[in-house]
N, C-alpha and C positions, 0 to 999 in steps of 0.2 A: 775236250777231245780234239787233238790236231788232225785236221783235215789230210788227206793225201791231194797234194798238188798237181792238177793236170796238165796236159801236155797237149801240145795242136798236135791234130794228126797231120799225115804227109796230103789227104784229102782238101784239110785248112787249109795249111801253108801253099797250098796250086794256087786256091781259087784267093789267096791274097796275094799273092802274087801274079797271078793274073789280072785283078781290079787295077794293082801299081803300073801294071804294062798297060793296059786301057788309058790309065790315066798318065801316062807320061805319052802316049799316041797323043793326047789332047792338048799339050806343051807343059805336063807339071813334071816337076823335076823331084822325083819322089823314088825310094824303093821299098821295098819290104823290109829293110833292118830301120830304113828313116820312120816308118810308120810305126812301128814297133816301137821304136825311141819313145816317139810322139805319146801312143798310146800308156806305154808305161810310165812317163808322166803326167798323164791324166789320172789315174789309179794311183798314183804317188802323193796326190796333191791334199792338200788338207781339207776338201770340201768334194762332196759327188757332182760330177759334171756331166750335166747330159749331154747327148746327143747333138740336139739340136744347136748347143751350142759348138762344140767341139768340133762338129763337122766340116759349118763354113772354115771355122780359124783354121783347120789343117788344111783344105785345099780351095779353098776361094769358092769362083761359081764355075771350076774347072769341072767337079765333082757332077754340076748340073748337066753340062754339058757332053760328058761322056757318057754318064747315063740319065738319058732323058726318057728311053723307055719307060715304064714303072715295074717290070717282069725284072728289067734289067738294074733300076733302083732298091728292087727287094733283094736282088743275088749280091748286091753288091755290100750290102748293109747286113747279110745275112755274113760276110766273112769279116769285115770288120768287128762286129758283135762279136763271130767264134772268137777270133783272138780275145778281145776284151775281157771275153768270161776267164778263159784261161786263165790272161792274166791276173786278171782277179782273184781266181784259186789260186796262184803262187804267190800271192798279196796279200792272203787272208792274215788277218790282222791279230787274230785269236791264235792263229796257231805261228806264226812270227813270233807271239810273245810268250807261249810256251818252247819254243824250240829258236831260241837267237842264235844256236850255231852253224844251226842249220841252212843251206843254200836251199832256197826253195826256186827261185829267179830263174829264168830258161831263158834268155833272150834267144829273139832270131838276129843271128850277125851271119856274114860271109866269112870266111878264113884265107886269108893270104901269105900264101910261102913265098920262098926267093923263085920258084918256077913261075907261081902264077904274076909274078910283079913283072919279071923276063920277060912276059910272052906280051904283057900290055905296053912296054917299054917298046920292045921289037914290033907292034902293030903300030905306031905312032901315035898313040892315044894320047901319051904322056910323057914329060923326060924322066929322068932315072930319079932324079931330085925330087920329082914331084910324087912319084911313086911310092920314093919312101916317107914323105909326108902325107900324105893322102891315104895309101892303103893300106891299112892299121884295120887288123879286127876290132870293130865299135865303134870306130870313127864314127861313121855313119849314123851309126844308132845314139850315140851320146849326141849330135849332130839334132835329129830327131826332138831328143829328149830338152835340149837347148831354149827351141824353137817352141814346146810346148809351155816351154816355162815362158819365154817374151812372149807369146802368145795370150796367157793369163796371168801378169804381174802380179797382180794384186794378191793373188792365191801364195807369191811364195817372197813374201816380203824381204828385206833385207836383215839378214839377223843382227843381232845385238850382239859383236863381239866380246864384250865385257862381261857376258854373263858366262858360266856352263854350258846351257841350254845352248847359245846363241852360236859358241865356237863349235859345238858337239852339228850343231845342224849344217854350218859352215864344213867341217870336215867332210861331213855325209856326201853333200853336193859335190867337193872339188875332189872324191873319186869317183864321181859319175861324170864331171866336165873335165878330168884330164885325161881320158881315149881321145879326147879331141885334139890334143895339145901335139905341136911336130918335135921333134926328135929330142933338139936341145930343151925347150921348156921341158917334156915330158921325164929329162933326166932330173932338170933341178924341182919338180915336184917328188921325186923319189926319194931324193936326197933329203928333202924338207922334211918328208911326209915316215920316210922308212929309212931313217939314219943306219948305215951300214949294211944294206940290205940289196941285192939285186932282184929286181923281178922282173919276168918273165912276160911277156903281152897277155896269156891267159891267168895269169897269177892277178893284173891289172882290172882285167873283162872279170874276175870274181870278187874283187876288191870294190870295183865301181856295180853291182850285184849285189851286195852286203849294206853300199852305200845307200840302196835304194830303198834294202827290206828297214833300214834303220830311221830311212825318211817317213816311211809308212808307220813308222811306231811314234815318230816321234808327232805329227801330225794329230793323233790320237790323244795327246796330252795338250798341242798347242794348236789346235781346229779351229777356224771362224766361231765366234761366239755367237750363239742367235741371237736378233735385235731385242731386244724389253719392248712389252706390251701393256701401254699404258693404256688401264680400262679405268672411264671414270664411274665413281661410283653411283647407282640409279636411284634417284630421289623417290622416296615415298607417295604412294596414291596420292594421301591427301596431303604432301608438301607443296608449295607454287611449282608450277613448272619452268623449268629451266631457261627456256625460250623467253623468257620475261610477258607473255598475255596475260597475266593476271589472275589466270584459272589454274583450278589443283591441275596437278598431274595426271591425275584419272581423266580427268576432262578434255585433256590435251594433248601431248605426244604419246602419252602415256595411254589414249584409250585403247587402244591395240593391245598393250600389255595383259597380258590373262592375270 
């Protein structure tokens, strides 16, 4: 049965965005659509990552230091979690693979028109150029999602272009890594990618959102394999025992043995 996919409320997204402003007050240079990146390549990834991991690798011991409360340790772990579950619901793995056409994915991104690019151009924040290389709906968040991956290498190894599988994973990726690309690259990946085709920035942000739910299925077929457990086999009461004393096994490491 496919799950219905939840959504943060506008409650979430305050108090996560609130934790980003605490912590960029501390000098981390982070926002709400980079955490979001981050986090949806945690949940993308071919293995479950805790916490405790995941937490230092996204902000250092910046995280310590903004909240060093524990009131204020638990509010803050309490919004990073809501997202997560979220995501998780639009990630569910079962109902992806019953419904592939379906957009289940919500990211939280900002939306930049030629107004809002104007007004950050005319405050001197940025020059025009930079503007239009930098403020791209997803940037930020494919940005995010980068970092989560150098973050935990090992989790998303180099694919095997010679196989299906390998080019099929490779494509996945470079429509969640080119929001990030500036103007000219992000032309000639279109061209590569969607021969004769124009698209759109939000046509792009659903394109790299498809890449994601297909990284999660595919993950599923190519997952960390658990290590082999080599058990040796336990000698008989009355065979010598192992440890070479001399005595059965009953007599020896074996007396414990019921």
């Amino acid at each position: 049965m496919t799950r219905v996919a939840r959504s943060s409320s506008e409650a979430e997204i305050e108090a996560l965005e609130q934790l980003c402003d605490r912590m960029v007050g501390f000098g981390a240079d982070v926002s709400l659509e980079w955490v979001d990146g981050y986090l949806t390549a945690l949940l993308a990834s071919r293995r479950v990552i805790a916490s405790s991991e995941w937490l230092p690798a996204m902000f250092g011991e910046t995280f310590e230091r903004a909240f060093a409360d524990p009131a204020d340790v638990q509010q803050a772990l309490a919004a990073l979690n809501g997202r997560w579950n979220v995501l998780a619901s639009q990630l569910d793995p079962e109902s992806l693979l019953e419904q592939p056409e379906d957009l289940r994915l919500a990211p939280l991104m900002l939306s930049y028109d030629d107004a809002a690019r104007a007004e950050i151009v005319a405050g001197g924040h940025m020059t025009a150029e930079e503007a239009d290389e930098l403020l791209n709906t997803g940037a930020l968040w494919a940005e995010g999602f980068s970092e989560a991956i150098e973050a935990f290498a090992a989790d998303w190894p180099d694919p095997d272009l010679d196989t299906d599988d390998g080019r099929w994973y490779d494509d996945c990726l470079s429509r969640v890594l080119a929001l990030m690309l500036p103007p000219t690259s992000l032309a000639e990946h279109v061209q590569i990618h969607y021969p004769g085709e124009t698209l759109e920035r939000d046509q792009l942000v659903d394109e790299a959102c498809f890449g994601v739910q297909d990284l999660r299925v595919y993950w599923l077929e190519h997952g960390a394999k658990p290590e082999t457990r080599r058990v040796e086999p336990t000698p008989g009461r009355n065979d010598p025992c192992p440890c070479g004393s001399g005595k059965k096994y009953k007599k020896c490491h074996g007396a414990a043995t019921p």
